[in-house]
C-alpha positions as CSV (number, residue, x, y, z in Angstrom):
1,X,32.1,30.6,1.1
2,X,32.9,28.4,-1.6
3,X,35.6,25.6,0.1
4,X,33.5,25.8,3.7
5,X,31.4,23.3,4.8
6,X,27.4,24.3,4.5
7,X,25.6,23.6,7.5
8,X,21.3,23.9,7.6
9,X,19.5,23.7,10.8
10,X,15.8,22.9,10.6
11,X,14.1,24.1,13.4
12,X,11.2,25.8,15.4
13,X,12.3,29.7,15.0
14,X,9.4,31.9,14.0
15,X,6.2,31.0,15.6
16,X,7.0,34.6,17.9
17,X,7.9,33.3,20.6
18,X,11.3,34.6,22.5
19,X,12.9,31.4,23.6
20,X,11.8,29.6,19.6
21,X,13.7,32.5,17.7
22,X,16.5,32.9,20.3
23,X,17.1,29.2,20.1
24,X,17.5,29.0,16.4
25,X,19.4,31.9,16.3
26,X,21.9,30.7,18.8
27,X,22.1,27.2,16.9
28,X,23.4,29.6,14.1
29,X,26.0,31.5,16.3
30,X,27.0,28.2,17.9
31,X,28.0,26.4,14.4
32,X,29.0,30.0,12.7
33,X,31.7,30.0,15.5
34,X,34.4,27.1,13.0
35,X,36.2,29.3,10.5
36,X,35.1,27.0,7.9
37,X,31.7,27.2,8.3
38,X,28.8,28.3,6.1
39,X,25.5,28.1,8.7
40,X,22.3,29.1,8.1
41,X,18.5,28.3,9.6
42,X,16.6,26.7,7.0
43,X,13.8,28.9,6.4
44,X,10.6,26.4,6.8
45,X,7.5,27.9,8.3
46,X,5.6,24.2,8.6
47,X,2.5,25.5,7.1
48,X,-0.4,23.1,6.5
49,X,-2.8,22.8,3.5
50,X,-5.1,20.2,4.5
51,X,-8.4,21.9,4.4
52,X,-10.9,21.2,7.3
53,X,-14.4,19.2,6.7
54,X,-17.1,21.1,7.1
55,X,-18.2,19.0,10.1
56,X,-14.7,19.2,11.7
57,X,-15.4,23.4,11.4
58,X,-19.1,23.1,13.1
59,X,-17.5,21.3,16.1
60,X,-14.5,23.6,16.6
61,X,-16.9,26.5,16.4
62,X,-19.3,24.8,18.8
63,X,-16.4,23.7,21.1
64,X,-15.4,27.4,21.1
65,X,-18.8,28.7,22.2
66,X,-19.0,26.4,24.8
67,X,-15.3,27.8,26.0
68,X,-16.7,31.3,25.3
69,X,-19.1,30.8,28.2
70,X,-17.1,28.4,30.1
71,X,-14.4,30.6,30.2
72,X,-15.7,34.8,29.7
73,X,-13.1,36.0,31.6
74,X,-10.3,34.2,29.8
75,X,-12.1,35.3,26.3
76,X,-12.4,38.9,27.2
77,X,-9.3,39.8,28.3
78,X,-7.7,38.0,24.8
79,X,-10.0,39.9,22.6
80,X,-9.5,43.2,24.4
81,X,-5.8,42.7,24.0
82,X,-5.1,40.7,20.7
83,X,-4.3,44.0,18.7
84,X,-1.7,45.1,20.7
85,X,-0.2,40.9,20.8
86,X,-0.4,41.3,17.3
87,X,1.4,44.5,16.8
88,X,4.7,42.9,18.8
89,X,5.5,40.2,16.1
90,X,7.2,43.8,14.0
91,X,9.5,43.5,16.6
92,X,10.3,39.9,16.0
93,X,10.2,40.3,12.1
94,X,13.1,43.4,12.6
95,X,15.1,41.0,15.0
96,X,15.0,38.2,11.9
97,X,16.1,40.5,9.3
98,X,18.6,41.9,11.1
99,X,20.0,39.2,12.9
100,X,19.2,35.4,11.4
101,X,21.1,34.0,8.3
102,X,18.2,32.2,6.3
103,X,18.3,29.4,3.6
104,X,17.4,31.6,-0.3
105,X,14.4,29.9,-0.8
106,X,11.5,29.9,1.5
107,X,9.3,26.7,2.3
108,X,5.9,27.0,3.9
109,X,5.0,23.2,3.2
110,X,6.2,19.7,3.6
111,X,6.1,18.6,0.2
112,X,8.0,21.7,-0.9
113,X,11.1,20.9,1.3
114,X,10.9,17.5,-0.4
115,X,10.6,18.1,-3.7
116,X,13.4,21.1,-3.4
117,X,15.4,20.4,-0.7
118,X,18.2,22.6,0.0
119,X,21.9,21.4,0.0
120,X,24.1,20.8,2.5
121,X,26.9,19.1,3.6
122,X,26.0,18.6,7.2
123,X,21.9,18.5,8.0
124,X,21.2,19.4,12.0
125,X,17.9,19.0,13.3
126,X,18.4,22.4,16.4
127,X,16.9,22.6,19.9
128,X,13.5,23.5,21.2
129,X,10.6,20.7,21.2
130,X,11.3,19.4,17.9
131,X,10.8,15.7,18.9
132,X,7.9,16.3,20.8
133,X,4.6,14.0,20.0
134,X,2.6,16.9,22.0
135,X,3.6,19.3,19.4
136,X,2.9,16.4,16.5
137,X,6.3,14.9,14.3
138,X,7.3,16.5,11.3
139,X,8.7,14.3,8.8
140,X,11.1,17.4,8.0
141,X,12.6,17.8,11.6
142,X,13.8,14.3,11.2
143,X,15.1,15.3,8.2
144,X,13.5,13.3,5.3
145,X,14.0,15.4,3.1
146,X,18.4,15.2,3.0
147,X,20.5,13.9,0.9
148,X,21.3,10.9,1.8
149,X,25.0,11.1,1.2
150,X,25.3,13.9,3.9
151,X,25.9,13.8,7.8
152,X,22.6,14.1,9.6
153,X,23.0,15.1,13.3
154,X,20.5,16.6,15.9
155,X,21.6,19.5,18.5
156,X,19.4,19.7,22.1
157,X,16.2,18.2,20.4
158,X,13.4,18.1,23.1
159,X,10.7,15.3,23.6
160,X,8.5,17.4,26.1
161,X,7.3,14.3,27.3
162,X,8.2,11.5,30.1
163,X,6.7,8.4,28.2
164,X,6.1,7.7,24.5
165,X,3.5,5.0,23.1
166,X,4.5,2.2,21.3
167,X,3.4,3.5,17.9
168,X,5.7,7.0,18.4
169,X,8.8,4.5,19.8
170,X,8.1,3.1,16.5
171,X,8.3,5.7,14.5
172,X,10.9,7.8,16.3
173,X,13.3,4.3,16.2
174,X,12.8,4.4,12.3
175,X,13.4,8.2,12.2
176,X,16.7,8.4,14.0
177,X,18.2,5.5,11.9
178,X,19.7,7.5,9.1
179,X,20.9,10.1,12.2
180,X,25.6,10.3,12.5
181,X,25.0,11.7,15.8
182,X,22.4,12.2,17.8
183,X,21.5,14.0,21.2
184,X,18.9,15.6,23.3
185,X,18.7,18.5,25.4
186,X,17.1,16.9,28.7
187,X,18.5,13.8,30.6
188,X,15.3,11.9,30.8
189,X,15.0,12.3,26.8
190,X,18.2,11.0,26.2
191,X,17.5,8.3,28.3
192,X,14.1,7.3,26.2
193,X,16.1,7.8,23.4
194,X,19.1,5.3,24.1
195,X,15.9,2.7,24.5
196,X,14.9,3.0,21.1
197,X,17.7,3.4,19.3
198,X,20.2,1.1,21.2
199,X,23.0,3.9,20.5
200,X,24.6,6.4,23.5
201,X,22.7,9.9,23.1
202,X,24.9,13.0,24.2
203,X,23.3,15.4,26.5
204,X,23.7,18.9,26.0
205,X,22.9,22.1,26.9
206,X,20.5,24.8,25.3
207,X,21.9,26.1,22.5
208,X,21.1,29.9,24.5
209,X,23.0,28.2,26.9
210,X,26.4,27.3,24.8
211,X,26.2,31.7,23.9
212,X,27.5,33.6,27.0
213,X,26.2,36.7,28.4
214,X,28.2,39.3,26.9
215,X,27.7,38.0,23.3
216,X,24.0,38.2,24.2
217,X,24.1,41.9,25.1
218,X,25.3,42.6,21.4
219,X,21.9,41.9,20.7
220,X,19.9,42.9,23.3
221,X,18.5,46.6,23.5
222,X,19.0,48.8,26.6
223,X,16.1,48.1,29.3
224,X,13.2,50.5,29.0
225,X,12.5,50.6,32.8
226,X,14.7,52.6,34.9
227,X,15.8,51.7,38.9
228,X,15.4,48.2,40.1
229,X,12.6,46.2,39.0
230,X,11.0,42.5,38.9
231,X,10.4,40.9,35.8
232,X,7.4,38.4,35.0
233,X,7.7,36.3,32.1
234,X,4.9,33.7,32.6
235,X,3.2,31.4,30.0
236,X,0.9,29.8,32.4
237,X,-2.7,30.9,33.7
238,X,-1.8,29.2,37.2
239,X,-2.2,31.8,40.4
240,X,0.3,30.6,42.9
241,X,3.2,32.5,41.4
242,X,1.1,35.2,41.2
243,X,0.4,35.2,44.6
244,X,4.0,35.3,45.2
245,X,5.4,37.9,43.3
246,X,2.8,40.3,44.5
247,X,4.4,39.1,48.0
248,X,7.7,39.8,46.6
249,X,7.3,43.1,45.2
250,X,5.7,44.3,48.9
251,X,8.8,42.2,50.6
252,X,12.0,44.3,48.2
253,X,9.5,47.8,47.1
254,X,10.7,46.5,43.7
255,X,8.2,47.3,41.2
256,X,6.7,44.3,38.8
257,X,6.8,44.5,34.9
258,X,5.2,42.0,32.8
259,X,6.1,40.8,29.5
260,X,2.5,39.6,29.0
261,X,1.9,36.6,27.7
262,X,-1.0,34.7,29.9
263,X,-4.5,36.6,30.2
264,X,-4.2,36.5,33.6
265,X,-1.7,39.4,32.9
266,X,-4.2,41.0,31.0
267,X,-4.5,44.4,33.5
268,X,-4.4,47.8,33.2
269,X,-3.2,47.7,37.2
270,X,-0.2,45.7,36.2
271,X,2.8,47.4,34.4
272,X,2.7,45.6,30.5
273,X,5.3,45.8,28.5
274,X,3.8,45.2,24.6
275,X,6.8,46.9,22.9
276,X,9.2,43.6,23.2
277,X,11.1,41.7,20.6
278,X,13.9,39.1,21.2
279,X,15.9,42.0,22.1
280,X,14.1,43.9,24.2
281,X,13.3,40.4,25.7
282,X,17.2,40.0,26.3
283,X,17.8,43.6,27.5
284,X,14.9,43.2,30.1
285,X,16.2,40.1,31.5
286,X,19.8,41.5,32.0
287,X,19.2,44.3,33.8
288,X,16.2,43.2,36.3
289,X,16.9,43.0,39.7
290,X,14.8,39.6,40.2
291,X,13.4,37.5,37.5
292,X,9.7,35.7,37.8
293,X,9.1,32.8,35.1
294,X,7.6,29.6,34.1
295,X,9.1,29.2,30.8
296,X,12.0,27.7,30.6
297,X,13.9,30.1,27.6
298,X,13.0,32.5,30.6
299,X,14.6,30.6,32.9
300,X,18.1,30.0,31.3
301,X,18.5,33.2,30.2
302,X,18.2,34.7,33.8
303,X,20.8,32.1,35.0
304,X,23.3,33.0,32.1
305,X,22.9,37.0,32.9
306,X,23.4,35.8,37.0
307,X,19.9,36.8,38.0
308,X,18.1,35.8,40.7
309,X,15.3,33.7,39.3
310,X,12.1,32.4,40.6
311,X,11.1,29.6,38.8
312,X,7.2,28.2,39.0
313,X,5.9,25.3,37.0
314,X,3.2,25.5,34.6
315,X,1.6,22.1,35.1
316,X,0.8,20.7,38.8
317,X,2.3,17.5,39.4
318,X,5.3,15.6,38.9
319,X,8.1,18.2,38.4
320,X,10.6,15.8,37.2
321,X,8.3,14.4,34.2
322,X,6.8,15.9,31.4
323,X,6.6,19.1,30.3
324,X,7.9,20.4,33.4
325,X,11.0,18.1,33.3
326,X,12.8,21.1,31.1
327,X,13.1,23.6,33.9
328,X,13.6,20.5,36.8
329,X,16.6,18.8,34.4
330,X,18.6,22.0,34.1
331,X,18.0,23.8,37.0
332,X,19.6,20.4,38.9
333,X,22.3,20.0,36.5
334,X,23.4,23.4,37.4
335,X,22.9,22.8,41.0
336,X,20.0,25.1,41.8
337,X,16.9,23.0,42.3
338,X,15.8,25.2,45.2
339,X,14.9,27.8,42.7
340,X,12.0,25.8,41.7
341,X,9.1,26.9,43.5
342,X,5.9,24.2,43.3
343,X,3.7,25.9,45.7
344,X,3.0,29.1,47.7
345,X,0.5,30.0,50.4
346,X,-0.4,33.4,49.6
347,X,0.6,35.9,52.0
348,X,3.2,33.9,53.8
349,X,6.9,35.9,54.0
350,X,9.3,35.3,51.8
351,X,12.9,34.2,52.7
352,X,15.9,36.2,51.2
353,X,17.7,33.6,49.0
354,X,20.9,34.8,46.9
355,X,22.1,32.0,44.0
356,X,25.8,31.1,44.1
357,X,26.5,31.8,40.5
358,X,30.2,31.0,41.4
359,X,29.3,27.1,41.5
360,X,26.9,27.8,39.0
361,X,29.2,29.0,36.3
362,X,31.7,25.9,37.1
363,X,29.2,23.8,36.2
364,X,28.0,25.5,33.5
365,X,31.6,25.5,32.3
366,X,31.9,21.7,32.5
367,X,28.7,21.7,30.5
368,X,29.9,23.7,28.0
369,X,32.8,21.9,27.2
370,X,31.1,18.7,26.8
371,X,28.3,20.3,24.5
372,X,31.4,22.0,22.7
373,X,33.3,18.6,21.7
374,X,29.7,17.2,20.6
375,X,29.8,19.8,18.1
376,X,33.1,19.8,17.0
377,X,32.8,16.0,16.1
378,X,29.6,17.1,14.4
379,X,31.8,20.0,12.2
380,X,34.9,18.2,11.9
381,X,33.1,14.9,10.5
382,X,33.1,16.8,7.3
383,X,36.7,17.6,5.6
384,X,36.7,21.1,3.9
C-alpha cells in the first residue's frame, strides 16, 4: 500500500496464551477494517539480556526447593505434564503464520526497537495488560521508541491494578505525555488515568470484543467434542469453582472438558484437551453448551458467542479492585454481574439461570459504537 496510512501496534501477542494472541490479532482486524489502512503487529518478543548474579541464581534455586517441598503436589503434576504444555505452542506458531500480519524485521530486545525502530505513521500501544506495574513497564509499550512527528495513541491498555504508588504515577504521567489519544480498557483504569494525566481517557471495549461472532468463526476450527458439553478454561489453582462444576455436570449430565491450564487440572480422570491453539480455543468456546472460566479472554469470548458463562474469580477478595476488576468492569457494563460467582458451598444445588443476550447485545452495541468513533478519530487524524 503505498498512499495508505501505516499503522504498528506494540503489544503483548505471543507469550501462548489464547486471550494475548487473540487480542493482538483482533487489534489488527479492528484497524485493517479503514480502506486506507496498512496495519500490522509489531513483531517484539520483550526479551531480556540482563544476566543473573551468581548469588541471585543460588536463591532462586534455593527458593525453588523450598517450593518443591512446600508444594510436591503442585510440582509433580507440572513436570508430569510440561511435555505435552510444550507441544501445544505448534498450534499457536501455525495460528501466527497463518493468521497475524507482522512488522519485516523481528525485535527480541529493548535497545533493538530503539536503535531501529520501525516506521509508522500512526504508533498504537493494543490491549491486554500493557500498563500493568504487576507485569513491570516497558519503555517500548509506551512507545519510546517513535518518531516523534507521528500520532501515538493507545487502544484498551490495562493497568491490572486498583492503586499505583507514587513513583509508577510518576512515571506513567511522564509516559503518556507525548500520547494524541489515549484510553483504557477498564473504567477504574481510566479513572486512575484522568488523575495523572489531567486529560479525559475513553473507555473501550476489548479489542475481541469490537470483532463479532461470525468473523470469529472464520478462524476458529470445528469443535473436537461431539453432543453437549461444559467447557473449563481456568487459570487459577482455587477449588471453589471446581466444586461447582463437578455440581454442574451432575445437575445437566453434561460432560466436562478442560483446556488445562492450572495443575489442579492436571488428571487423567478429567477429560484434557492438549491439542488447542487460538482456534481450536475459539471453536471450543462456540459450540459448548456452558462455559466455566476465570480468565477474562475466556469470559468475553463466551459472551460474544451467547454462551452461558460461569465466571469465578481468581483472587479472593475485593472483586471490583485489582486484578479481578477485569471480569467485574465488563461483565457490569454489559449488565450481567450475576454471572460472577465469588463463592460456592460444595454440594449445594445449582439454580437454572439463562443470560438475556437480547439486552446484552444492545449494550454491547452501544459499546461498540463508542469504541468505533475512538478509533476512527485515531485513523482519520492522519490524511492519506
Amino acid at each position: 500500500m503505498m498512499n495508505g496510512k501505516k499503522i504498528g501496534i506494540i503489544t503483548y501477542f505471543y507469550f501462548y496464551n489464547y486471550g494475548t494472541m487473540l487480542q493482538g490479532f483482533a487489534t489488527q482486524l479492528l484497524l485493517s477494517r479503514f480502506k486506507d489502512v496498512d496495519a500490522e503487529l509489531i513483531d517484539y518478543r520483550f526479551g531480556t539480556k540482563t544476566a543473573p548474579r551468581k548469588l541471585d541464581v543460588f536463591l532462586i534455586r534455593l527458593k525453588r526447593l523450598l517450593v518443591y517441598f512446600k508444594e510436591f503436589r503442585r510440582v509433580y503434576y507440572t513436570g508430569k505434564y510440561s511435555a505435552l504444555k510444550l507441544h501445544r505452542n505448534i498450534y499457536f506458531d501455525q495460528f501466527v503464520s497463518k493468521y497475524l500480519k507482522l512488522s519485516p524485521k523481528r525485535y527480541m530486545y529493548e535497545n533493538e526497537i530503539a536503535e531501529d525502530a520501525p516506521k509508522y505513521d500512526i504508533y498504537v500501544t493494543g490491549s491486554d495488560q500493557t500498563w500493568s506495574p504487576k507485569i513491570g513497564f516497558s519503555p517500548a509499550l509506551f512507545l519510546n521508541f517513535a518518531s516523534k512527528d507521528s500520532i501515538k495513541a493507545a487502544y484498551a491498555p490495562s493497568l491490572g491494578v486498583s492503586s499505583l504508588t507514587e513513583e509508577q504515577l510518576d512515571y506513567i504521567g511522564k509516559e503518556l505525555q507525548k500520547y494524541d489519544f489515549l484510553s483504557c480498557r477498564e473504567a477504574l483504569g481510566s479513572e486512575m488515568l484522568e488523575k495523572v494525566t489531567g486529560r479525559s481517557i475513553e473507555t473501550v471495549l476489548d479489542p475481541t470484543l469490537m470483532i463479532r461472532s461470525e468473523e470469529w468463526l472464520r478462524y476458529a476450527r470445528k469443535s473436537m467434542i461431539n453432543g453437549k458439553y461444559i467447557l473449563c478454561y481456568f487459570l487459577g489453582d482455587r477449588d471453589y469453582y471446581r466444586d461447582y462444576v463437578a455440581q454442574l455436570s451432575k445437575q445437566t449430565g453434561l460432560p466436562v472438558y478442560y483446556i488445562p491450564v492450572s495443575w489442579k487440572d492436571f488428571k487423567k480422570s478429567n477429560n484434557l484437551l492438549w491439542e488447542v491453539g487460538p482456534s481450536e480455543f475459539l471453536g471450543l468456546i462456540a459450540n459448548a453448551e456452558v462455559v466455566c472460566t476465570d480468565s477474562f479472554h475466556g469470559t468475553i469470548f463466551s459472551v460474544n458467542f451467547h454462551k452461558e458463562v460461569r465466571v469465578f474469580v481468581k483472587h479472593a477478595g475485593n472483586v471490583s479492585s485489582g486484578d479481578n476488576s477485569r471480569l467485574f468492569d465488563i461483565l457490569k457494563r454489559l449488565g450481567i454481574e450475576k454471572q460472577l460467582i465469588t463463592e460456592y458451598k460444595s454440594g449445594t444445588e445449582i439454580k437454572d439461570t439463562q443470560i438475556d443476550y437480547q439486552h446484552v447485545d444492545e449494550l454491547l452495541f452501544a459499546e461498540r459504537e463508542k469504541s468505533m468513533k475512538y478509533v476512527e478519530s485515531i485513523v482519520n487524524s492522519v490524511k492519506s
